[in-house]
MDTraj code that builds the backbone (N, CA, C; nanometers):
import mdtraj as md
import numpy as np

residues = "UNK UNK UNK UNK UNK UNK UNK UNK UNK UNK UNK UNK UNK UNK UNK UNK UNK UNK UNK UNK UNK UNK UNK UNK UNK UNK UNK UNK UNK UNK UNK UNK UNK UNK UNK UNK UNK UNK UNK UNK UNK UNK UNK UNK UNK UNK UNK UNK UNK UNK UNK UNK UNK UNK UNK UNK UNK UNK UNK UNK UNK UNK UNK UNK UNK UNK UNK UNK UNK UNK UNK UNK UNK UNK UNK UNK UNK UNK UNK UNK UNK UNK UNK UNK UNK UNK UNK UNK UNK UNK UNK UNK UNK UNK UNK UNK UNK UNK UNK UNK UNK UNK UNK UNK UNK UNK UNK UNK UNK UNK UNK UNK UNK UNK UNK UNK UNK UNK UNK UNK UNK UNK UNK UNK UNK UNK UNK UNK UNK UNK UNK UNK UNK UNK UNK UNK UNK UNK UNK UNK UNK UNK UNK UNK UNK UNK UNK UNK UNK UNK UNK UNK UNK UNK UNK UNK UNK UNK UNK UNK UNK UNK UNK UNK UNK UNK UNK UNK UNK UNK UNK UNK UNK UNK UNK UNK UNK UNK UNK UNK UNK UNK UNK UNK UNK UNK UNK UNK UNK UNK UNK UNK UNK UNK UNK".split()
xyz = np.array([
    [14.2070, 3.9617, -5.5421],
    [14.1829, 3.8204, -5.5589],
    [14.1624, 3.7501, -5.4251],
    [14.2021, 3.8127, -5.3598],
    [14.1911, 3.7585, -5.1898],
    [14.0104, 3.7105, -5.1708],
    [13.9501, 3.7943, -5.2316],
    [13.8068, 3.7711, -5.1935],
    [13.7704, 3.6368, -5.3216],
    [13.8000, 3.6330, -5.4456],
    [13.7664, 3.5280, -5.4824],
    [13.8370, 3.3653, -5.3928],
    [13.9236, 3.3924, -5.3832],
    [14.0098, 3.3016, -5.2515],
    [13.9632, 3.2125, -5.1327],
    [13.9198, 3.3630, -5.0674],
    [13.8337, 3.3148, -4.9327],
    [13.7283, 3.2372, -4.9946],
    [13.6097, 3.2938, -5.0651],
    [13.4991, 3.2482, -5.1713],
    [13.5303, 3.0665, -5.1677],
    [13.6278, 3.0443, -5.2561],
    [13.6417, 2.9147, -5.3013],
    [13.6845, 2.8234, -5.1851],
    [13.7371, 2.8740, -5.0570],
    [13.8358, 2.8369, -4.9629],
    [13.6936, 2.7760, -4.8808],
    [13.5698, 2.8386, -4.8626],
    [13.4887, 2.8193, -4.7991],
    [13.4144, 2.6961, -4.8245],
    [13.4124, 2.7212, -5.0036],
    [13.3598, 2.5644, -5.0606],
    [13.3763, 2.4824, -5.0713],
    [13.5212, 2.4473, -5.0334],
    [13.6003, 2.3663, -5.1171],
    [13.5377, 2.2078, -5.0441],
    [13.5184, 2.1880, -4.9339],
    [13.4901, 2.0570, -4.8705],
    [13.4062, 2.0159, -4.9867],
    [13.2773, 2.1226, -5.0246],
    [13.1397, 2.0332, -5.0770],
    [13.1453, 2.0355, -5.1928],
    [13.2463, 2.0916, -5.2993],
    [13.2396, 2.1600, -5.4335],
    [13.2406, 1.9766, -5.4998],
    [13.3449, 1.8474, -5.4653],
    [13.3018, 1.7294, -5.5118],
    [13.1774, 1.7148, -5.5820],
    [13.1252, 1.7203, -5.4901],
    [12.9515, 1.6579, -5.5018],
    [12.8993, 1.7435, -5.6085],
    [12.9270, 1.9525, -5.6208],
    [12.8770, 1.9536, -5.7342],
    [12.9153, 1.9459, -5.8392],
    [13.0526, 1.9439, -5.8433],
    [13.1168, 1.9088, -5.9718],
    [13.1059, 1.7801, -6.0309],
    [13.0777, 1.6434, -5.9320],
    [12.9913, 1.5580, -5.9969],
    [12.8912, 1.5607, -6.0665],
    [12.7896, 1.6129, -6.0132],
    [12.6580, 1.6732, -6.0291],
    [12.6415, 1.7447, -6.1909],
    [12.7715, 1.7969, -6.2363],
    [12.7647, 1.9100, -6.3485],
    [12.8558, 1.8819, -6.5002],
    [12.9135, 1.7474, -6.4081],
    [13.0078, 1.6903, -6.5396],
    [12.9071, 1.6725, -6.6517],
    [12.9870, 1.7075, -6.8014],
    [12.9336, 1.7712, -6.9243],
    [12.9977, 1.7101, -7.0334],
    [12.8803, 1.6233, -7.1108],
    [12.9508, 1.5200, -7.2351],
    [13.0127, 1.6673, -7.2741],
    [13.0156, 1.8035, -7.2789],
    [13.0602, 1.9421, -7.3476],
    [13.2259, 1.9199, -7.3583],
    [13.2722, 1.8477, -7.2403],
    [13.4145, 1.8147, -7.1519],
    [13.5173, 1.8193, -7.2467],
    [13.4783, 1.6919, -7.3385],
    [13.5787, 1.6440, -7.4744],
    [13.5979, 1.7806, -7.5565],
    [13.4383, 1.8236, -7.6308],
    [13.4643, 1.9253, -7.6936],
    [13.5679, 2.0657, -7.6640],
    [13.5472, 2.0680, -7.5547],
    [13.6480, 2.1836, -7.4504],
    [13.7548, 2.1348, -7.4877],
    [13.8349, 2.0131, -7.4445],
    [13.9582, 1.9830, -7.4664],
    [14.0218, 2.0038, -7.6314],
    [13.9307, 1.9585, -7.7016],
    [13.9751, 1.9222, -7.8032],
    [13.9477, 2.1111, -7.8945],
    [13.9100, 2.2067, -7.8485],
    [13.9179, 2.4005, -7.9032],
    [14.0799, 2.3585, -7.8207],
    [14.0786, 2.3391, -7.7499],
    [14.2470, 2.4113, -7.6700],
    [14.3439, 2.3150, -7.7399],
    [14.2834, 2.1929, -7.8154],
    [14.4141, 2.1556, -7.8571],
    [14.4933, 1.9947, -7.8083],
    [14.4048, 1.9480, -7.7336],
    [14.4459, 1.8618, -7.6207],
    [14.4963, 1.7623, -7.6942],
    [14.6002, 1.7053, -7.6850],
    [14.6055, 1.5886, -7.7984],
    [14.6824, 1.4920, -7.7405],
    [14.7319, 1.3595, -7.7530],
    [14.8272, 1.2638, -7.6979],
    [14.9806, 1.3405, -7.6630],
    [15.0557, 1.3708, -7.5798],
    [15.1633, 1.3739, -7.5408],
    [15.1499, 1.5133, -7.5437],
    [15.0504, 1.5803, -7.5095],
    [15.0720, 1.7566, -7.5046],
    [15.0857, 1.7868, -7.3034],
    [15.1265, 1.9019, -7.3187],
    [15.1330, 1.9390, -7.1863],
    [14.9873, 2.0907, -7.1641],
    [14.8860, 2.0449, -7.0577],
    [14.7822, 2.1298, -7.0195],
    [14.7620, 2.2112, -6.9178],
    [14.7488, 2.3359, -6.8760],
    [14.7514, 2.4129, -6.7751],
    [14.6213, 2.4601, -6.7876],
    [14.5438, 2.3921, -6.6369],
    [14.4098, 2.4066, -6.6461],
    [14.3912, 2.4855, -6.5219],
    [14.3242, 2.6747, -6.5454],
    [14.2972, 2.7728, -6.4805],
    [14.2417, 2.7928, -6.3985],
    [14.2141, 2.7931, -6.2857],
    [14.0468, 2.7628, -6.2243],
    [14.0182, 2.6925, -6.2343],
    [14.1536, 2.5660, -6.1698],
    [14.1074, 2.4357, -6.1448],
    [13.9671, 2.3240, -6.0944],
    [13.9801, 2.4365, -5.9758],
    [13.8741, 2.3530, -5.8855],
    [13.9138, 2.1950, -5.8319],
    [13.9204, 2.1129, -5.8296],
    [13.9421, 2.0027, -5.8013],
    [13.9516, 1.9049, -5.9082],
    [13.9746, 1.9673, -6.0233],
    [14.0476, 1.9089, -6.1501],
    [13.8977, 1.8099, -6.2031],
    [13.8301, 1.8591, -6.2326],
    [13.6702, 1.8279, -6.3077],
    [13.7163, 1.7735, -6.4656],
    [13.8229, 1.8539, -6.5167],
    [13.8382, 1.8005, -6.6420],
    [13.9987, 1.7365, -6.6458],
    [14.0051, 1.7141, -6.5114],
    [14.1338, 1.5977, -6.5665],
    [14.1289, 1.4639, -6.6058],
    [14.0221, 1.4023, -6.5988],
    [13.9871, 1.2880, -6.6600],
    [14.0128, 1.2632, -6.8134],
    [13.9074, 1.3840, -6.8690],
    [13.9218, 1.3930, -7.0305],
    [14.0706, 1.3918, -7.0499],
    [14.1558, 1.5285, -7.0089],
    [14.2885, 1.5251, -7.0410],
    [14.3182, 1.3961, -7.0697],
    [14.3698, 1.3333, -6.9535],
    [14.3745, 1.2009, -6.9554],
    [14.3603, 1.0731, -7.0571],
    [14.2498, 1.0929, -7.0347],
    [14.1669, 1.0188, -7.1699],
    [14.2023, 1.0521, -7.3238],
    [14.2737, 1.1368, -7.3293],
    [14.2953, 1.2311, -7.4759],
    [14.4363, 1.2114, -7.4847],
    [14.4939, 1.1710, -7.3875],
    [14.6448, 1.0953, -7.3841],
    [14.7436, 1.2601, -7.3264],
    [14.7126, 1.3232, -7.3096],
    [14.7865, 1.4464, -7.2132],
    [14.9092, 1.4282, -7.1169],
    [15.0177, 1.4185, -7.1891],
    [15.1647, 1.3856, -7.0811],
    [15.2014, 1.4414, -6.9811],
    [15.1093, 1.5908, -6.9519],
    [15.1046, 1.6657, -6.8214],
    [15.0206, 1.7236, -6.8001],
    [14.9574, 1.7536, -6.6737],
    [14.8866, 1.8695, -6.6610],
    [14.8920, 1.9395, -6.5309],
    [14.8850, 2.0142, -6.5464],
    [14.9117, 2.1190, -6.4117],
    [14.7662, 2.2054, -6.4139],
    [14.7083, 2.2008, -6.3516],
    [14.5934, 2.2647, -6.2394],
    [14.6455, 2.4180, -6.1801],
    [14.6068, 2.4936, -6.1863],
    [14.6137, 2.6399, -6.0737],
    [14.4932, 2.6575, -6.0959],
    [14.4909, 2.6974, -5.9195],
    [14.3526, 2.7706, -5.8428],
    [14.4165, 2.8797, -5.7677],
    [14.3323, 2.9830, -5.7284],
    [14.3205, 3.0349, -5.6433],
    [14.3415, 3.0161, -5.5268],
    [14.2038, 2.9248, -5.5047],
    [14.2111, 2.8612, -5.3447],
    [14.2973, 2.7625, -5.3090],
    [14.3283, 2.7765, -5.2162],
    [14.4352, 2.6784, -5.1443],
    [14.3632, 2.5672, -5.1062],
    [14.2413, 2.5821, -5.0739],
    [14.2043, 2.4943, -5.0145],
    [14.1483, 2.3625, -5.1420],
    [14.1026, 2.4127, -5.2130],
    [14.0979, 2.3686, -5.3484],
    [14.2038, 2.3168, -5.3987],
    [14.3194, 2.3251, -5.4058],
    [14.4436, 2.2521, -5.4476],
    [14.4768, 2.1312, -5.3401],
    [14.4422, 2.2000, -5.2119],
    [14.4889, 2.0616, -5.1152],
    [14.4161, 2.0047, -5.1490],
    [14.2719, 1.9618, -5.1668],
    [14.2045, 1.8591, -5.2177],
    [14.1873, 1.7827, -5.3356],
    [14.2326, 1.9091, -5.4620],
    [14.2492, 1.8325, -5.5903],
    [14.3607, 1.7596, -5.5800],
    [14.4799, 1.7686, -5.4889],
    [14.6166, 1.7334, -5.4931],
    [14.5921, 1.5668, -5.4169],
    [14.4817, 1.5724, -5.3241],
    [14.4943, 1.4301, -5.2825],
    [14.3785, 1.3493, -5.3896],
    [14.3135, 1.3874, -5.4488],
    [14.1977, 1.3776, -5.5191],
    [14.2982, 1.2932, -5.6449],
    [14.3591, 1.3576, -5.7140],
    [14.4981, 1.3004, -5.7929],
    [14.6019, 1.2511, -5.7374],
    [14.6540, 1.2223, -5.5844],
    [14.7710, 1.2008, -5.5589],
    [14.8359, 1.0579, -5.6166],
    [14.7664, 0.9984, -5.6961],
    [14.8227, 0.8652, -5.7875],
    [14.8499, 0.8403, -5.9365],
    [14.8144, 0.9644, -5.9481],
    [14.8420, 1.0285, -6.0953],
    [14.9549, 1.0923, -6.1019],
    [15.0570, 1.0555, -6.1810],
    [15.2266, 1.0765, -6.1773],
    [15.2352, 1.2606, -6.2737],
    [15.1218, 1.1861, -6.3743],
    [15.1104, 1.3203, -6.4821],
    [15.0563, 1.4773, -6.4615],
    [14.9810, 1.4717, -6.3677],
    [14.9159, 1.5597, -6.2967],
    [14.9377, 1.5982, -6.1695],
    [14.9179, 1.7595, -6.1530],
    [14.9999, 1.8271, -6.0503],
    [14.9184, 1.9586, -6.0112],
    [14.8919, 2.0041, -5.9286],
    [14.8542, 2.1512, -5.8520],
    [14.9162, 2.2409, -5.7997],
    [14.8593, 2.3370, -5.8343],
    [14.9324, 2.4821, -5.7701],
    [14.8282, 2.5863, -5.7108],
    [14.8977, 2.6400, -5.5884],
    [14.7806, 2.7505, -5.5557],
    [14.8239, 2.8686, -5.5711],
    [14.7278, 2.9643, -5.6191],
    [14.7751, 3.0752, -5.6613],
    [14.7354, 3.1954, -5.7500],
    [14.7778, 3.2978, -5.7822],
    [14.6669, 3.3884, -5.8728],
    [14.7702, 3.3800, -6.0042],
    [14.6782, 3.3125, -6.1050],
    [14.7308, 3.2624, -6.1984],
    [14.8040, 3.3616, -6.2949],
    [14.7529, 3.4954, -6.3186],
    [14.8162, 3.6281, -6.3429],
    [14.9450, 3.6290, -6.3209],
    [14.9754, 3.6270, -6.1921],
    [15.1626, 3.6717, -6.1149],
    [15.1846, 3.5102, -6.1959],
    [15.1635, 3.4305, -6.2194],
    [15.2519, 3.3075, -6.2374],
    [15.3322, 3.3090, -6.3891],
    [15.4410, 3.2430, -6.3796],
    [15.5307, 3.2760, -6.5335],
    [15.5572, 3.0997, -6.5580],
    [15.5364, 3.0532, -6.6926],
    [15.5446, 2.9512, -6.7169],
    [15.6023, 2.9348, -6.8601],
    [15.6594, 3.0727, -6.9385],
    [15.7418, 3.0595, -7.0415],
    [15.7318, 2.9587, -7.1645],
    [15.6779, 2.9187, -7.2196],
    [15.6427, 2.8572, -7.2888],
    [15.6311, 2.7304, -7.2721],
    [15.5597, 2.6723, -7.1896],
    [15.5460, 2.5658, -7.1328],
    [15.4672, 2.4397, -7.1583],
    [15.3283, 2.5062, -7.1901],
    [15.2719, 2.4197, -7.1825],
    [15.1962, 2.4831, -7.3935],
    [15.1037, 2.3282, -7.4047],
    [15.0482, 2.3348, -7.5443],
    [14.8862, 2.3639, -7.5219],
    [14.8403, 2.3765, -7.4502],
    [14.7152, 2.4115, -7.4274],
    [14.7106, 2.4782, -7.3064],
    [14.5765, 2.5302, -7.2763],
    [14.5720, 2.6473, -7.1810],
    [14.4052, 2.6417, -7.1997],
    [14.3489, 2.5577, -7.0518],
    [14.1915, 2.5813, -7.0225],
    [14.1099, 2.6856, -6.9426],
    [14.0465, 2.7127, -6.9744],
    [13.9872, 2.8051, -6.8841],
    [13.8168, 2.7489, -6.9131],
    [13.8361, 2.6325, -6.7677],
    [13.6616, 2.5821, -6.7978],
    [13.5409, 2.6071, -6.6791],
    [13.4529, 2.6541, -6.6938],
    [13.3898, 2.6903, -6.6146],
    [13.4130, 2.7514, -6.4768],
    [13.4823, 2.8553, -6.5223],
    [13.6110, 2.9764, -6.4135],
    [13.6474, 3.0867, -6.4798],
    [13.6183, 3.1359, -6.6459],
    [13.6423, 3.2607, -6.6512],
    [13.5712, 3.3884, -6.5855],
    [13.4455, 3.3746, -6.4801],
    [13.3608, 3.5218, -6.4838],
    [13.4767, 3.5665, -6.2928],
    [13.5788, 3.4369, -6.2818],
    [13.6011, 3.4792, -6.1673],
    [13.7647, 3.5392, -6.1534],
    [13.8201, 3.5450, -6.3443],
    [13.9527, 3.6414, -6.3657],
    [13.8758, 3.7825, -6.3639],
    [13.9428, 3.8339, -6.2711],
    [13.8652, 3.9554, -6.3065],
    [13.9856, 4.0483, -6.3614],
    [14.1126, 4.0536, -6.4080],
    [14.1805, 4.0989, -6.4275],
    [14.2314, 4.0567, -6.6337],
    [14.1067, 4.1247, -6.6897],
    [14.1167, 4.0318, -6.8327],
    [14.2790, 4.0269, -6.8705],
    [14.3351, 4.1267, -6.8907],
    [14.4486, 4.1752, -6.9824],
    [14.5489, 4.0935, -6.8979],
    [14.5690, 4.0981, -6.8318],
    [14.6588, 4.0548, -6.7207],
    [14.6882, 3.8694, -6.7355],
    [14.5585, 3.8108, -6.7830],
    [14.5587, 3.6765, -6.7652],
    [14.5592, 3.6614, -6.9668],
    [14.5104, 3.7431, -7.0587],
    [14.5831, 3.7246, -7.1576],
    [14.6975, 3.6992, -7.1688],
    [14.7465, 3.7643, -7.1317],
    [14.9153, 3.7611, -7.1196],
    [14.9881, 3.6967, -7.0836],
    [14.9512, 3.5833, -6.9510],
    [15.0236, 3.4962, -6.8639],
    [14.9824, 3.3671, -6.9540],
    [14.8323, 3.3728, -7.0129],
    [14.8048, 3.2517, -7.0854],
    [14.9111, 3.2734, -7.2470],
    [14.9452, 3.3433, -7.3134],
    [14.9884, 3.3892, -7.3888],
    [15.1824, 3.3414, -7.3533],
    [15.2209, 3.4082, -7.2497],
    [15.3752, 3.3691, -7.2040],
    [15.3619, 3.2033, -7.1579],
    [15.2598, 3.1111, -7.0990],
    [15.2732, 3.0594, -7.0921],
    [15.2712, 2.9736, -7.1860],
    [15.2321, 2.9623, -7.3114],
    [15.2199, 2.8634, -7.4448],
    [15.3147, 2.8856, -7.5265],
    [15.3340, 2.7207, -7.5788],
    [15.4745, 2.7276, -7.6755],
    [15.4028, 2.7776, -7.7884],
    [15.4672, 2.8472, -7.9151],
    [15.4600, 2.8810, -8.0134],
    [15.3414, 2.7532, -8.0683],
    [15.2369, 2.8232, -8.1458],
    [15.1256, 2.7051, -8.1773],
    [15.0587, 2.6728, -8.0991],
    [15.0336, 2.7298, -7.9620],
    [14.9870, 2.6488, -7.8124],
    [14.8496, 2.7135, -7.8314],
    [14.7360, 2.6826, -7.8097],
    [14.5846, 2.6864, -7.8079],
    [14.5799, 2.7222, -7.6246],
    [14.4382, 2.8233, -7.6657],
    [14.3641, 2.8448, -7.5081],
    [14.2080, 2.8230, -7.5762],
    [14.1355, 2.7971, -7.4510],
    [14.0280, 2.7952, -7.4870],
    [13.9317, 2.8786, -7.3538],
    [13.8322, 2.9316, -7.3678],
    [13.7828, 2.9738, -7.2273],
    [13.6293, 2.9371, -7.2892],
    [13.5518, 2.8324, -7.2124],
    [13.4283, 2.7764, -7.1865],
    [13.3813, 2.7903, -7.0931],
    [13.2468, 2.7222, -7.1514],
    [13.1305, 2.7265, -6.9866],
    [13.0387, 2.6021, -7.0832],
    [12.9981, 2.4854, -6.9310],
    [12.9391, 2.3860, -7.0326],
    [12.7619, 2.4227, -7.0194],
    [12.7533, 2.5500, -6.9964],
    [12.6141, 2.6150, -7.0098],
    [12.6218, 2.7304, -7.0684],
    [12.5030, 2.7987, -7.0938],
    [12.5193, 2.9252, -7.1516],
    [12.5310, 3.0711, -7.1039],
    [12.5791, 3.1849, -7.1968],
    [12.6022, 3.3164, -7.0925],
    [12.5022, 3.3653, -7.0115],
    [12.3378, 3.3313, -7.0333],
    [12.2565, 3.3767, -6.9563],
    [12.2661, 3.3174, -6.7721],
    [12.2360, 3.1981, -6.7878],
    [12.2803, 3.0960, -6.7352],
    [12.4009, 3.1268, -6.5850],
    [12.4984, 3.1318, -6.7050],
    [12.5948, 3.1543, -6.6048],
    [12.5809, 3.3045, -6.5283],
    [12.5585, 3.4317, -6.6198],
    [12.5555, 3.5327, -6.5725],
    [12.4233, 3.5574, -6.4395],
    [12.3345, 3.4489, -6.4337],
    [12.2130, 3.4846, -6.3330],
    [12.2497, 3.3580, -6.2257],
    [12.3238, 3.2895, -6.2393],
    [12.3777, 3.2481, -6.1272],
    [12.5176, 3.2895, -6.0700],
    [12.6442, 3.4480, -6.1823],
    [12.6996, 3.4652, -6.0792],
    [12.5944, 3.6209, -6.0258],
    [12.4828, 3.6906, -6.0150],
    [12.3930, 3.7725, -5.9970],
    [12.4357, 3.7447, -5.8150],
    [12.4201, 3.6230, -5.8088],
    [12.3895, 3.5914, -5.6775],
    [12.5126, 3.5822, -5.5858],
    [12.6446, 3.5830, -5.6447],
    [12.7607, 3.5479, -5.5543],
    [12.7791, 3.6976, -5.5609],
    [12.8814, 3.6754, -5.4449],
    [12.9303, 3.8520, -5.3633],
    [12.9773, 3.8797, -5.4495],
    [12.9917, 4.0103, -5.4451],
    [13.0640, 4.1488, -5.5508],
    [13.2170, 4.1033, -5.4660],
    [13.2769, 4.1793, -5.6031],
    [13.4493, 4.1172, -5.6096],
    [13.4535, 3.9669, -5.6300],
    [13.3590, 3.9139, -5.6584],
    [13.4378, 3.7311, -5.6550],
    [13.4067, 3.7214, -5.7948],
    [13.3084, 3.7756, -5.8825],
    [13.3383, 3.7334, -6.0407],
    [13.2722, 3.8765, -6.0748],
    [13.3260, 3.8365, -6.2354],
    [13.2565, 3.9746, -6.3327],
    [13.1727, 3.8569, -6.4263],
    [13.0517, 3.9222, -6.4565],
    [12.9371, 3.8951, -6.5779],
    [13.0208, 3.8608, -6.7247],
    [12.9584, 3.7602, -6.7725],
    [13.0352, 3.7671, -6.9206],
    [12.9254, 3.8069, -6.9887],
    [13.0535, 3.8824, -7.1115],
    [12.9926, 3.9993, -7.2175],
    [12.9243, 3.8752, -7.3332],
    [12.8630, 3.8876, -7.4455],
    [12.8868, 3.7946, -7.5720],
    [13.0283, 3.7704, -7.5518],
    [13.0380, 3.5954, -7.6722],
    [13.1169, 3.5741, -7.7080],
    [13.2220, 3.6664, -7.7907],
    [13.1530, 3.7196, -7.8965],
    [13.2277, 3.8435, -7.9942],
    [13.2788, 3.9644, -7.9048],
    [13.2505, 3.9703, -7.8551],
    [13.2742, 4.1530, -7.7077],
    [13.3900, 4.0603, -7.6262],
    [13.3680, 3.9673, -7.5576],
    [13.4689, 3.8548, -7.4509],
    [13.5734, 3.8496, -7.5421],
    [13.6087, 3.8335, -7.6337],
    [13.6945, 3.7543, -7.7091],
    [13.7605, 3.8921, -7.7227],
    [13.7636, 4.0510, -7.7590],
    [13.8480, 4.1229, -7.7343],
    [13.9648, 4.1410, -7.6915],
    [14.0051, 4.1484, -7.5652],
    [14.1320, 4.1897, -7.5382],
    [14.1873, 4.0430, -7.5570],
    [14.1703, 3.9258, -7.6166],
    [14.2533, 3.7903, -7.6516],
    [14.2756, 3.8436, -7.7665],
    [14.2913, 3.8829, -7.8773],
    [14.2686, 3.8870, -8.0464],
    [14.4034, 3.9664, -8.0645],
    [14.4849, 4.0737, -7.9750],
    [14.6166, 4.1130, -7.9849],
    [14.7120, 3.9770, -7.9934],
    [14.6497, 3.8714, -7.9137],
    [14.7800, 3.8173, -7.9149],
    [14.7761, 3.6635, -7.9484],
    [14.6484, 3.6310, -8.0121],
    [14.5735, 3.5138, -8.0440],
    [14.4862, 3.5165, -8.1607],
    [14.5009, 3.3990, -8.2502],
    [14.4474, 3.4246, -8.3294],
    [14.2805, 3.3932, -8.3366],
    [14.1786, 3.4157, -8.3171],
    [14.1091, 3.3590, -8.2727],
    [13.9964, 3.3208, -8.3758],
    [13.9802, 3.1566, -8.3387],
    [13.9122, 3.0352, -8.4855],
    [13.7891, 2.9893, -8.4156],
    [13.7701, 3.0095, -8.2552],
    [13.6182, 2.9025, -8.2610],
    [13.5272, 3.0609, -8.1552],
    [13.4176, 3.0433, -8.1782],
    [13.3503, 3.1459, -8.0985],
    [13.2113, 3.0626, -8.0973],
    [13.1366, 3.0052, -7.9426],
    [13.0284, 2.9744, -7.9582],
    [12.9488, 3.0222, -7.8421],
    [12.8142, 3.0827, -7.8463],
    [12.7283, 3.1505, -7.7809],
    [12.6109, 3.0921, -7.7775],
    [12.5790, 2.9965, -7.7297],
    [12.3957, 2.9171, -7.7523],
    [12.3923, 2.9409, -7.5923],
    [12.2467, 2.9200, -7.5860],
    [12.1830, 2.8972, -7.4194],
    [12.2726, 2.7490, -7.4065],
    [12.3550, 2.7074, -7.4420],
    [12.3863, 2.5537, -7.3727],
    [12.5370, 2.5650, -7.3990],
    [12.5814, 2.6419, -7.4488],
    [12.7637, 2.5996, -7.4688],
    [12.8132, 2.7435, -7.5064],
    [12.9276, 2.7867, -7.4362],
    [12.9954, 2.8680, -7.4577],
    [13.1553, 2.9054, -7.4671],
    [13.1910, 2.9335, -7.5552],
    [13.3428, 2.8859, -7.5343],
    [13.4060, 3.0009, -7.6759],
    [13.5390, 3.0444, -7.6640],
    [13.6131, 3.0921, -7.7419],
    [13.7384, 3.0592, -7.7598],
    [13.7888, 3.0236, -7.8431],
    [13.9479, 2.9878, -7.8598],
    [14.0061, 3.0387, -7.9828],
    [14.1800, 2.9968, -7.9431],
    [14.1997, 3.0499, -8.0582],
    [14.3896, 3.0270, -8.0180],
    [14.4634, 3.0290, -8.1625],
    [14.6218, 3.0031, -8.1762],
    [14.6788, 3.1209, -8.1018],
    [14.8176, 3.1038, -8.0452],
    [14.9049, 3.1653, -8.0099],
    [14.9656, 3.2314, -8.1277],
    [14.9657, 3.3572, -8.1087],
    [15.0555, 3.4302, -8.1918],
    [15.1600, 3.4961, -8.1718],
    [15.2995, 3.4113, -8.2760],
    [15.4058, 3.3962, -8.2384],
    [15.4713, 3.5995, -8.1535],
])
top = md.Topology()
chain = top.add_chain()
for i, resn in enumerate(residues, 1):
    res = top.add_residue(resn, chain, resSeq=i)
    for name in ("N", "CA", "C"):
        top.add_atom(name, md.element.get_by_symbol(name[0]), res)
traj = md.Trajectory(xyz[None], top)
């Protein structure tokens, strides 16, 4: 993970501008597969500089906690939010992290091709949700899309996504899984915690 790290550590000054650039009426819909609802608590994966903490927000979300990778990415989402009481950052490889049933949703938005450790982050998303707790893993474009623009980033910093039906695999041991969508414009899978 060190190399996805450095990767993001490098971007982090200019990543603002494109994450402006890429915000996605898709946003709501994302929130609302994972579950997002007034007074829930959200742990959003591959933060980045918190792109979808607004919606949270907006959807009435009593917490949310952010983990990235990059450090450098958290110092900036952290001042980026520093007036927001509800919202919080962490740096780190979200895998090793233990959060015990914590939170009621669990995002993974436009940042799954860069877990490269599938089983590993099932599991942490899985220990981290209370009984009933929703994950969702999106992209507010489609798998072609995403897969020919990560073509171009260095080897070790992401893996290609499979279809939706093939991706959604190693989640289905421990999730029940209710939404699956695959168009050239929206991609996303979710699904319940199973107790």
């Amino acid at each position: 993970m060190a190399d996805v790290a450095a990767y993001f550590d490098e971007r982090a000054e200019g990543w603002l501008e494109m994450e402006d650039s890429t915000r996605s009426p898709l946003q709501p819909a994302v929130a609302a597969l994972a579950g997002v609802a007034p007074g829930s608590s959200v742990l959003d994966l591959g933060c980045g500089l918190g792109v979808m903490v607004p919606t949270y927000l907006e959807l009435g979300a009593a917490r949310v906690m952010g983990v990235d990778i990059s450090e450098q990415m958290v110092r900036l989402a952290t001042q980026r939010w520093q007036d927001e009481e509800r919202v919080e950052f962490v740096a780190g490889d979200a895998a090793c992290l233990s959060f015990a049933g914590a939170f009621d949703s669990v995002v993974i938005y436009n940042a799954y091709p860069h877990f490269m450790d599938r089983p590993a982050l099932v599991e942490m998303c899985w220990r981290a949700l209370a009984p009933g707790g929703r994950f969702v893993v999106a992209h507010s474009v489609g798998r072609e899309r995403i897969n020919a623009h990560h073509d171009a980033v260095a080897a070790g910093v992401s893996v290609g996504l499979q279809a939706a039906d093939a991706e959604k695999t190693p989640w289905e041991e421990r999730f029940a899984i209710d939404a699956l969508i695959d168009t050239p414009r929206f991609y996303a899978f979710a699904g319940e915690r199973i107790s």
